[in-house]
Every structure is written in structure tokens, then in C-alpha cells.
N, C-alpha and C positions, 0 to 999 in steps of 0.2 A: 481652777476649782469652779464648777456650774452650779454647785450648789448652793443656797442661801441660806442665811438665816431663817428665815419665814418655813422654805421649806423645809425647814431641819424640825421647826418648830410644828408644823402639823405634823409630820412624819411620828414625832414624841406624841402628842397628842390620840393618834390612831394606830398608835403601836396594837398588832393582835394579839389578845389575850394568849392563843395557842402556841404565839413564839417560845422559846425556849429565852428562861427568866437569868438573867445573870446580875447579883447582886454589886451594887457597886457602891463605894463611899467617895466625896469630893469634898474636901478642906482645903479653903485657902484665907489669907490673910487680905484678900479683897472680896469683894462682891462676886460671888459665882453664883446665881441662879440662871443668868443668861446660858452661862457655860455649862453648867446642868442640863438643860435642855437642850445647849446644842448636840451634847453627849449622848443625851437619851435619842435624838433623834438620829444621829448619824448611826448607834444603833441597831435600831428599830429599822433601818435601810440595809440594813446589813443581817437583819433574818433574826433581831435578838431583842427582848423586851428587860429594857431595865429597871431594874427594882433598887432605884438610889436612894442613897442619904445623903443629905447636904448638912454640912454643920453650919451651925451659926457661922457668921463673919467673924473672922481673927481667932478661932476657937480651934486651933490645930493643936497647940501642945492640949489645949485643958481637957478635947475631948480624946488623943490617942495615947495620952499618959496615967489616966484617969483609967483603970479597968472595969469601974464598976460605968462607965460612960455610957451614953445614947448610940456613940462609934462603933463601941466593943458589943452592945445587944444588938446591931444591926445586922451581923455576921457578913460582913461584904468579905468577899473574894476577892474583889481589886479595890486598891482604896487609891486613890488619885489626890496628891498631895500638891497646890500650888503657891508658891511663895514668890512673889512676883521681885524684880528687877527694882522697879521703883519706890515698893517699901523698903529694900536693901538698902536703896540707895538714901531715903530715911534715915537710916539707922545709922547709917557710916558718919552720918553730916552730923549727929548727935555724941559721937564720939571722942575721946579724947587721940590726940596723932599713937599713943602704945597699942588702943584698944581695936583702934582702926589696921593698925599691922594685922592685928589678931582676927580679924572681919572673917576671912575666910574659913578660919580653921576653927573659930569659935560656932559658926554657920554648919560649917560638915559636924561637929561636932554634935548641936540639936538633932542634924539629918539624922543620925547615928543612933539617937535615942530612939527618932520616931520611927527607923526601921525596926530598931530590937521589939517596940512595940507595936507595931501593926500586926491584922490581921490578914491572915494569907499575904498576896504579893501587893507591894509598894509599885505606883508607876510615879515618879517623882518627876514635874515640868523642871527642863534646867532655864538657866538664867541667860533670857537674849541678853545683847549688851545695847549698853548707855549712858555714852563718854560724858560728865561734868564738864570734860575740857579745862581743869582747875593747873595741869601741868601741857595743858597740849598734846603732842605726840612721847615726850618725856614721859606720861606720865605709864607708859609701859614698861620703864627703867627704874619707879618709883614703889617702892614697898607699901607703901600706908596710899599711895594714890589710889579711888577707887577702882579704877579699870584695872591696877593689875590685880586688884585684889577680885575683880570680880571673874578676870579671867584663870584666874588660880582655884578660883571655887568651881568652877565649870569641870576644871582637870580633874579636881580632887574628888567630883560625882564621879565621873569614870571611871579611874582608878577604884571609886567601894565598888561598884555595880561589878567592874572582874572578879571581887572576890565574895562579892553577897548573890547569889542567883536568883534570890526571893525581890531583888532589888532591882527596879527598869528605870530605865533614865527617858523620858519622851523630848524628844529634840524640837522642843518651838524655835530657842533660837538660829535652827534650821531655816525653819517659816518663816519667820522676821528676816533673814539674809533673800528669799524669797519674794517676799511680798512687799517688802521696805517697812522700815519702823515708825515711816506716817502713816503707812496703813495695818498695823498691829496697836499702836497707840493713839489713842485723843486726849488729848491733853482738859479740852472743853467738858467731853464724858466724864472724864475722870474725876474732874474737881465737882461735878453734879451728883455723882452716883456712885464712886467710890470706884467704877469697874474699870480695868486695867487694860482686859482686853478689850480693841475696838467689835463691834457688831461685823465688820465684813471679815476681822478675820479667825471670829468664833466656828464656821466651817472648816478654816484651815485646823487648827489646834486643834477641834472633838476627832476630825478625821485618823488624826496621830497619834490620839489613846486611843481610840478606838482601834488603828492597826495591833498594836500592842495586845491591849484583849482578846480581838479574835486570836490571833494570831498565838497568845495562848488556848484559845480554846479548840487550837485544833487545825485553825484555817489559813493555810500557808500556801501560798503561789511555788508553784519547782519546777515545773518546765516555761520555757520559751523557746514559740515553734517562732520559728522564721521564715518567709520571704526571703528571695534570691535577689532579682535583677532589680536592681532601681533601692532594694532594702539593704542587703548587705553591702552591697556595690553599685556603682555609676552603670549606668548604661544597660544592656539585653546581651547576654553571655553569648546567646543564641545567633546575634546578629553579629557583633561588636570583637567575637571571639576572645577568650583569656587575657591574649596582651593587649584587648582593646580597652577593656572596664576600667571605669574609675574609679583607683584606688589609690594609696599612699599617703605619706607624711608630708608630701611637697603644697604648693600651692592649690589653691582649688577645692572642688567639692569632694575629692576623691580624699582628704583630708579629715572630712567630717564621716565617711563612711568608715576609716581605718579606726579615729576614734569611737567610733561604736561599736565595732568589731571588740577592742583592747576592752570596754567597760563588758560586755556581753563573757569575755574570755574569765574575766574578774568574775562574773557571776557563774560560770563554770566552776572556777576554782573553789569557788562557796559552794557549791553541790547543786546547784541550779540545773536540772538541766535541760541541754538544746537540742530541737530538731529541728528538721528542713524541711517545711512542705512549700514544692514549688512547678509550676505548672511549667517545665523541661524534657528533655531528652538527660535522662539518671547520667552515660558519661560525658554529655557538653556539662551539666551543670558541677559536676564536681570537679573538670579542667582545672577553675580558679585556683579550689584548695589546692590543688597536686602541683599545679605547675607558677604560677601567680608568687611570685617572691616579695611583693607588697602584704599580702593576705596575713592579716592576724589569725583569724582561726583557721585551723588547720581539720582534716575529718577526724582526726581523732579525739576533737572537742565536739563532735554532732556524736550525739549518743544514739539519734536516728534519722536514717536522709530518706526523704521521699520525693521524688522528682519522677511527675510523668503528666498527663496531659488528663488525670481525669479532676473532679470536683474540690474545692479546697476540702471542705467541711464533711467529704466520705474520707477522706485522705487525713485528715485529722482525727476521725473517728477513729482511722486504726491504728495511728497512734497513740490513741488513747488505749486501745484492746491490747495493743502490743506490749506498754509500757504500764497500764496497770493502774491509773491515778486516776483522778478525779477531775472532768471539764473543769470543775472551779477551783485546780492546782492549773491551768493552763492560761497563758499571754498566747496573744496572737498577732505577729506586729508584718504586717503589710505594708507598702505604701503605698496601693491603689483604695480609695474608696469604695470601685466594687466589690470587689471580695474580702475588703473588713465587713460589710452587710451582709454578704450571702453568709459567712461567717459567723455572726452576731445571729443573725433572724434562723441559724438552723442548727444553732449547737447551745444548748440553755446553761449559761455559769461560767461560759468560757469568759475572759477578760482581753477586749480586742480595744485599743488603746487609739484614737482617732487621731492620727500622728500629724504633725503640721506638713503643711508644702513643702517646707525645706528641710531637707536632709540635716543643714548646720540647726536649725533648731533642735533635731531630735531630744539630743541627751542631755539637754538642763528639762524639756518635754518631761522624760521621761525619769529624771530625778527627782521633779517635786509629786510623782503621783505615787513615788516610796510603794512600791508594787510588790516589794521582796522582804517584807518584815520579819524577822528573825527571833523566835522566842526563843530560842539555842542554836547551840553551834558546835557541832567537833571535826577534829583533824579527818574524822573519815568522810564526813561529806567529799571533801576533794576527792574522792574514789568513782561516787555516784557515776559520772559520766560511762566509767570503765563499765560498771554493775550493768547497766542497764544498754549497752553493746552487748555485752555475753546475754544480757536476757535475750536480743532477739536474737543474737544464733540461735539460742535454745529454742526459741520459738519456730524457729525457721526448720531445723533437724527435725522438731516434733512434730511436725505434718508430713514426714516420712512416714512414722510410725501406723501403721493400722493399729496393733495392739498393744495398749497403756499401761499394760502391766511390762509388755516388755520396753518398753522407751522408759519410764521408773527406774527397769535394773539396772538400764544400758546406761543410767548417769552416776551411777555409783556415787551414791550421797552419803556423807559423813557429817555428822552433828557433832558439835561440839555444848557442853553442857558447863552452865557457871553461876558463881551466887555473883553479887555485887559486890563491885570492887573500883578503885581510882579510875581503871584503866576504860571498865564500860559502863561508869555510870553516865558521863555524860551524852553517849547515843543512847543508855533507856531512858532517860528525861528528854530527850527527843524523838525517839520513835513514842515514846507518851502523848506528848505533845499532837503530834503529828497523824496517828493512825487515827481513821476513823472508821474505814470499811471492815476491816477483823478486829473489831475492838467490842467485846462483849459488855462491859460496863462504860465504858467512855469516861474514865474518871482520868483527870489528870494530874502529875505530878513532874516535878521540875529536879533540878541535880539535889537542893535540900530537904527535896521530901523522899528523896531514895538514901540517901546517906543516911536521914533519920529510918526510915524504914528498914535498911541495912542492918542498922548496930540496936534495934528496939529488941531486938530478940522474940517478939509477939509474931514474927512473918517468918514464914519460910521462903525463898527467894531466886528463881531460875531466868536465867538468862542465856538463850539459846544463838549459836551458830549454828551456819550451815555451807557445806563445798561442796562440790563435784567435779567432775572431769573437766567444764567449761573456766570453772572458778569459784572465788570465795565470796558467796552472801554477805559476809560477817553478819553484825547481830540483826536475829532476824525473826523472833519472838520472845517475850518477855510472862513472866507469870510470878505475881504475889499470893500468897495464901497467909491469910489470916488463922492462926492457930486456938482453936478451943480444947484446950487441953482436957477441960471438965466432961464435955462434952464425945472426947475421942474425935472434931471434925475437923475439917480445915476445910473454911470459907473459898474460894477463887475469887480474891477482893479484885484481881487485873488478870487480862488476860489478854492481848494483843498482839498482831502477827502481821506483818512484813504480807500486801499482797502479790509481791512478787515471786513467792512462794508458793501461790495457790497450786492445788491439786497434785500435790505432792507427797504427802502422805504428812506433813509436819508435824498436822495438830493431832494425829494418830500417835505419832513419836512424841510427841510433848505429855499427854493427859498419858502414856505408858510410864514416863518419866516419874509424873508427880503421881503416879500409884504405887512407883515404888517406894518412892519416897515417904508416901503416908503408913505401909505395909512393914519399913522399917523403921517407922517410929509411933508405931501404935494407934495409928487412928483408923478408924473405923467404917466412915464416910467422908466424902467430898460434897461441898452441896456446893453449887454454880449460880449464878444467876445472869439474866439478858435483860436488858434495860434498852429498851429500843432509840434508837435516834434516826433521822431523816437520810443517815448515810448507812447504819449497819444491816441492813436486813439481808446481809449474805450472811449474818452467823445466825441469824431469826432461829433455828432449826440445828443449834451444833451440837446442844447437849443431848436433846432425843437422836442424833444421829449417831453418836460415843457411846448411846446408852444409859445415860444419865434418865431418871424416875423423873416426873413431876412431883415435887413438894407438895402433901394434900394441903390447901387451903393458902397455900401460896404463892401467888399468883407471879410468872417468870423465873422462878427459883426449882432446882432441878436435885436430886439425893442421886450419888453413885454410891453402891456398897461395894466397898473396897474387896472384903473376901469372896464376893461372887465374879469380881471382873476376870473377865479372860484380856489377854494383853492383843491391840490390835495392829492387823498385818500393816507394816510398812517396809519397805525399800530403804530405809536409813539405816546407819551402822553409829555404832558411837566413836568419834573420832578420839584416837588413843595418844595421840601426842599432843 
């Protein structure tokens, strides 16, 4: 962590008005204003100006159980709840030995309340640990001993956070195994000033809600391009030939490269995904994979391999053009220092990770900079890798094509059309999450505000796949409307689209969809709206390009008349089984 307190603390201070304002609340049972500001500022470094409330000290139940509270007028989006280790540990020593059994479940307990009452999403600090030492090592075998009680509370956050999606758990005790618990606690601070957390490791902890936040708002890391010789493996493929590299489980440095290979394979499996840009001959460098029987990854976990002898940072551009995301969804992990620079200084947002000399440092390196925060997760992520192979065939076949109408037919695309359901709500709370380039309002929603939105009966509700000859997209746009019955309108409160899709005819096939939709059940108009953000201005223009009116006197809000539309040409079919 290079960052400090200090700087964290001007950074809050010269936060710009024009950032984009994200309201937040912070209640804890000690002294938080230091930690307030580390929040606002790590922030404020992160493109976002916070609009916090702090409640008084120890004022967690009065102000988030209280409706009529200072909490609940604040309307924060993330309320940030900490309840520190050491008052626990308070509480337990004031206990009688029945009530002390009861520590943990009495604890989740309150959590349980203060979730049912929060507004919008809970990020909730867990509990580092902080052995009494009153049984020794025993005292992990002891019910009413603090540690196990405290490490049973730790479990039993996990366990709600599976089943509450409104509910995050921020891993300090993470940071404290990290950074050590002399340097997370002062004992001297504490008994002066009430504050729990020490000052050096207030940038650690804001950095870890702050992952959280962005990371619901949208800003998620998903590929990791890779370095070949000396990154993946020991040695120059080039020089050193396949069975020269240093790789494996055995002794040695070839040891520390195989275990980063296994973690890199685990971030595959989570929908992460990998490519290769590396300054090679395309078949010496792919040798390793194909033939190397040490080799954890294999080509069929690079979703895109580029090996040739020209620039990192053009070579990375087109993996960017190719695969459709955003420089600031991209890691870029070298182990030469010159080209993490040419790298950094020629590509804005990319995240190039300044790796230590040794190889065996990397992956605790690269554990504590938590680079891959997860505001969701579903079983189709593990696909991504596959998705995003067929995208570049398709890319590749499609510069065959002179004429775009005929490359359209020649993929024979079938849609699939669905309201929400178990099975896909939790990729639209992630593609929510997630989109920001075809996202017309950029509003976000998680699995409990689609389930609510599901079963409220006020929204009408589409959920689009898509396949062709190469393969299956799965869900790959989503669309809520808002129904005003009185009115005969339905609003487009979401409207977001996979840009892996583009220039397909999809949102052609979508807005035909939800006219017929409106035409058989009575409404009359669609009005749209585009809310601009620093990422969408490829849809700047999608409603006048549909045909959608300008609303008089309404400034980004757009009137389709449902009985004048004519249905427009696409190349999709509606898929029937």
C-alpha cells in the first residue's frame, strides 16, 4: 500500500465537484472520522465524490432502527457498518459464562436486525481476531471461550451474506493477517481517542470498501493479459525451448511460476478472463501449452493469444477492439519494468501491477492488491473463457465479409426471450452490475432488487438470449419497463446490452420485442430516457436512431408511438425451443 493517510486525506479534501456523487453512511461503535475521510478519499482517487454521513459514535442501533433517524434522511446507498473486535471483546468479559456461549449468535442476531433495516446495500467490516489467551490454544475447543466464539461469528456473516445479496461482508481481517495486528491496532491510540483503527492501516481498510462500492457501481477488472517468458514461466521459450522453462511443482523457482499459473486458472474459473500478449514467434510461444506436461494452463484457458514481435500497448489495443471491454476492465502483469511503462504511459486506465523481482513474491503481491472484487457471481461466468474464443472466430470470419448484410445472415442468429426467473436472475444482477458502455440509464440492481421487481407486478420484464452457428451468448440483454397503466405508457426504467453483441441487429430485435409487447397490452407509447455517464456515449444517439421523438421540454427523454412504428429489419429469428 503507497498510499497514506495524509494523502488520502487531501485527496477527500479536493475531491471535484463534477465527480460523480455516491452517497454513503458510516456507523461504528468507535471513533470513525479518521476512517470517514480515509473513505472519502480513497474515493475521490477512484473518480467518485462522497456525499457521507457519519453518525455519532456508538449510535449504530439508535440511528439504523430508528426510521424517523438522521441515517434514514440521509438516503445513503451504502451504509458501512463497523463494530470493532475489541468492543466484542468488552462485551464478552462483562458476561455471565451462558451468555458468553450465546456471544456469537446473540451478535449475528443484532447484524440481522440492522440488515432488515438498512437502506439500500449493507457493507458490514468482519471481525479480525484477538486471542485473550484465557484457554491458550484450548481455547478453540471451548464454547463460551472468546476465540471460538469469535471465530464462529466470523462464519455465521458468511453464511447470511449467501443468502442476503443486499448484504457484503468487507474482509479487514484479511488486512490484519496482512499487515499484522501491531499494525492495525495501537493500543496507546486507542485508550486516547477511542479509535480502533491504527492511522497506517486506515488506507488498507477505506481501499476494501471502497473495492466493494465501486465494484458495485459498476467497476470490475475481467481480463488478465499476460506476459509469457520470465511471467508465466522461468526462462525465454525462445532460447531455452519447451523442455527448457522453468516450470513445476518440484524444487525451485519453477515452483512459484506453476503456483501462479493454478491461482491465474482459479480466476479463469470465476469468469476472469486471459490473454497473451507477448513479444514471440505465435508457434514457439504456444509450444509450452501444447507440449510442457508441467504447464497448468493450457490454450484452452487463453480466451486470446497474441504473440508476435510488434508493440505491447498496439497488441493490447486489439485486444481490447477484439474482446469488447474497457482498458479499465484490464491487468497487465509483465515482469520486465520496461514494458509495464510503455504499457502504463500509452494505454489510460489499464491497471499494470509493478510486480516484485521475485517470481516467489508474486502471489501474496498480488493478493493483497484484491484486484478482482466481485459484486456477483454466477455458475455462467466459468463459460466466459469459452464466449469470448467464439467471439474472435467470429471476428476473424467477419473480415471475410465485404457485405454486412450478408455476414448478419450467414450466422443464423436465434434469440431467445424470458421474464425473470431463479435460473437468470442472478447473471441480470450481474450483467446490471457490470455494463456500462450499452447501458442507457446506468441504474443499478442486485439479485433482491430484480426478484423484487420480478414479483411487484408495476414492471414488465425481458431478458434476452442469443446463439448462432459459432455458439451461445446466453443472457445477453436485459429490459425493465415501468408500467403506467393510466397513462397507456411504459417507461424503459433499464435497458442494457452485452457489448459483445454489437452491430448485430439485437437492439433492433429487442425494442421490436417490447412493441409488441406494449401493442398487446394496450399501451400506447414508450418513452426512453439516456442519462449520460463518462462510459455510455455509444448509445448517446439510440433512441433517435429506433425512431424514438424527443419528449417536448424534456431534456434526454425520447416518445415512441407504438401505432405508428413499423417493426425494424433484423437478421434474428426467435429461437423456439
Amino acid at each position: 500500500m503507497t498510499t497514506t493517510f495524509q494523502q488520502l486525506k487531501k485527496a477527500a479534501r479536493h475531491a471535484a465537484a463534477d465527480l460523480p456523487a455516491i452517497k454513503v453512511a458510516l456507523l461504528g461503535d468507535t471513533a470513525t472520522q479518521l476512517l470517514a475521510t480515509a473513505i472519502s478519499g480513497t474515493l475521490a482517487m477512484r473518480g467518485y465524490r462522497a456525499e457521507l454521513y457519519e453518525a455519532d459514535y456508538n449510535q449504530i442501533e439508535m440511528q439504523m432502527l430508528n426510521p424517523d433517524s438522521e441515517y434514514h434522511a440521509s438516503g445513503a446507498r451504502y451504509t458501512v457498518v463497523f463494530q470493532s473486535t475489541h468492543r466484542l471483546l468488552g462485551l464478552y468479559n462483562s458476561l455471565d459464562r451462558a451468555a458468553q456461549e450465546r456471544l456469537a449468535d446473540d451478535r449475528m442476531a443484532q447484524i440481522e436486525a440492522l440488515a432488515a433495516a438498512c437502506d439500500g446495500k449493507m457493507i458490514y467490516l468482519d471481525y479480525p481476531e484477538t486471542a485473550d489467551n484465557v484457554f491458550g490454544s484450548f481455547g478453540t475447543r471451548v464454547r463460551h471461550s472468546f476465540v471460538y466464539q469469535l471465530r464462529r461469528l466470523n462464519y455465521l456473516l458468511g453464511e447470511f451474506a449467501a443468502t442476503h445479496p443486499d448484504f457484503y461482508i468487507c474482509d479487514i481481517a484479511d488486512v490484519q493477517n496482512r499487515i499484522g495486528r501491531s499494525a492495525m491496532f495501537d493500543a496507546n491510540i486507542y485508550n486516547s481517542t477511542e479509535m480502533v483503527l491504527s492511522l497506517g492501516s486506515l488506507p488498507y481498510v477505506a481501499a476494501r470498501i471502497a473495492d466493494i462500492i465501486t465494484a458495485l457501481q459498476g467497476r470490475a477488472r475481467k481480463c488478465v493479459i499476460l506476459d509469457l517468458d520470465n511471467t508465466l514461466w522461468g526462462g525465454v521459450v525462445g532460447d531455452d525451448g519447451w523442455q527448457g522453462i522453468q516450470i513445476g511443482i518440484g524444487m525451485g523457482i519453477g515452483k512459484a511460476f506453476s503456483e501462479f499459473q493454478a491461482w491465474l486458472r482459479q480466476l479463469k474459473n470465476r469468469g476472469i478472463i486471459l490473454a497473451v500478449c507477448s513479444k514471440n514467434n505465435e508457434a514457439t510461444a504456444k509450444e509450452p501449452f501444447e507440449k510442457n506436461p508441467e504447464m497448468v494452463l493450457s490454450l484452452d484457458d487463453i480466451a486470446m493469444f497474441v504473440a508476435n514481435w510488434d508493440n505491447k500497448a498496439d497488441n493490447i489495443r486489439h485486444i481490447q477492439q477484439t474482446l469488447n471491454i474497457g482498458f479499465d476492465s484490464m491487468v497487465f502483469i509483465d515482469d520486465n519494468p520496461f514494458e509495464r511503462n510503455i504499457v502504463r504511459e500509452n494505454i489510460d486506465g489499464i491497471t499494470v501491477p509493478e510486480m516484485p523481482e521475485d517470481p516467489a513474491d508474486w502471489l501474496e503481491f498480488l493478493y493483497g492488491l484484491n484486484l478482482f472484487e466481485a459484486a456477483a457471481y454466477s455458475e455462467a461466468d466459468s463459460d466466459r473463457t469459452r464466449q469470448y474464443q467464439v467471439e474472435a472466430r467470429r471476428s476473424a470470419d467477419h473480415r471475410r465479409f465485404a457485405d454486412e448484410d450478408q455476414y448478419l445472415q450467414s450466422l443464423d442468429m436465434r434469440a431467445g426471450v424470458a421474464g425473470f426467473d431463479d435460473f437468470n436472475t442472478p447473471r441480470v444482477a450481474q450483467l446490471s452490475q457490470r455494463s456500462n458502455q450499452w447501458n442507457l440509464r446506468t441504474v443499478r440492481y442486485d439479485e433482491a432488487d430484480i426478484h423484487r421487481i420480478a414479483a411487484d407486478g408495476l414492471h414488465a420484464c425481458f431478458a434476452f438470449t442469443l446463439a448462432d452457428k459459432y455458439g451461445d451468448n446466453g443472457l445477453i440483454s436485459v429490459v425493465i419497463l415501468d408500467k403506467n397503466d393510466e397513462r397507456r405508457r411504459l417507461f424503459v426504467d433499464t435497458w442494457f446490452m452485452s457489448c459483445r453483441v454489437l452491430k448485430r441487429g439485437m437492439e433492433q430485435f429487442v425494442l421490436n420485442t417490447v412493441v409488441d409487447y406494449a401493442r398487446a397490452n394496450g399501451y400506447r407509447e414508450i418513452e426512453g430516457e439516456y442519462i449520460a455517464t463518462p462510459k455510455n456515449s455509444l448509445v448517446a444517439d439510440l433512441y433517435p436512431s429506433l425512431g424514438f421523438e424527443p419528449a417536448p421540454g424534456r431534456e434526454g427523454r425520447y416518445i415512441l408511438d407504438v401505432d405508428r412504428y413499423e417493426p425494424l429489419k433484423t437478421h434474428i429469428t426467435i429461437n423456439k425451443h
